[in-house]
N, C-alpha and C positions, 0 to 999 in steps of 0.2 A: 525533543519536544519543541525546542525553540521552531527547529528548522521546519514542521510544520504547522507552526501558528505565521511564519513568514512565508511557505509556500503556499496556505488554503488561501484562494482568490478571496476579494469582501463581494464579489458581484455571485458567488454559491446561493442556489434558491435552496430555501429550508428544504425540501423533497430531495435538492444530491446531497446536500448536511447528511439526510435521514438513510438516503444511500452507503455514503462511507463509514455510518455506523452499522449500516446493516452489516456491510462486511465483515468489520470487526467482529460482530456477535456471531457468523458465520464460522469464521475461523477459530472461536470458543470454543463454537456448537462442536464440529470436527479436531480438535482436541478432544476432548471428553467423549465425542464418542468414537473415535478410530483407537485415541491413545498416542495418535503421533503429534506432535508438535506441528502447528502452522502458521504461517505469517502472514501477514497483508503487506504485501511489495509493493512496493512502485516500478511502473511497466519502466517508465523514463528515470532514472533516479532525480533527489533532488538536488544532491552533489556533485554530480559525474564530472568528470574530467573534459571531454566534449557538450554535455546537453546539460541544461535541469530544465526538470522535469516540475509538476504542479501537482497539489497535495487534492485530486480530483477522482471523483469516481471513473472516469475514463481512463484512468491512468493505473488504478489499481485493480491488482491479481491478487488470489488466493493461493499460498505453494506450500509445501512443507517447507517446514524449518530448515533442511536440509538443504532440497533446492535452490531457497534464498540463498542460504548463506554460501552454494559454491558461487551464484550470479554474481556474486559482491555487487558492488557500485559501478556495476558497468549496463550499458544500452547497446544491445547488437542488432545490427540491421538488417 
C-alpha cells in the first residue's frame, strides 16, 4: 500500500483517480462474475529490478490472478 501512495503522481486529474478505480471495480466485477480471481497489474512494475514503474492508469492491465502472479515483478520488452 505504501508503495502505491509513493508511486501515484500528485499532478493525477480527478478523471485518471476515477480511472484507476474504475479498474479496480472491474476486476471485482470479473471475479464474481467468471469465478476466477483477477488482479490489477502494473504494466511497468513499481519495484522491478531494471524499471519502476507509476501507479497510473496507463500503466495498469487487468489479468487473472494467475497470469500476475507467473509475471512476477518483471517488465518484458
Amino acid at each position: 500500500r505504501c508503495a502505491l501512495l509513493n508511486a501515484t503522481p500528485a499532478w493525477l486529474t480527478a478523471i485518471q483517480k476515477a480511472q484507476i478505480a474504475e479498474l479496480y471495480e472491474i476486476a471485482e466485477a470479473l471475479n464474481i462474475q467468471t469465478g476466477i480471481k483477477h488482479h490489477v497489474d502494473h504494466i511497468v512494475p513499481l519495484k522491478g529490478k531494471t524499471v519502476t514503474g507509476l501507479h497510473t492508469p496507463w500503466n495498469l492491465q487487468i489479468l487473472t490472478a494467475t497470469q500476475n502472479i507467473s509475471k512476477g515483478n518483471r517488465y518484458e520488452i
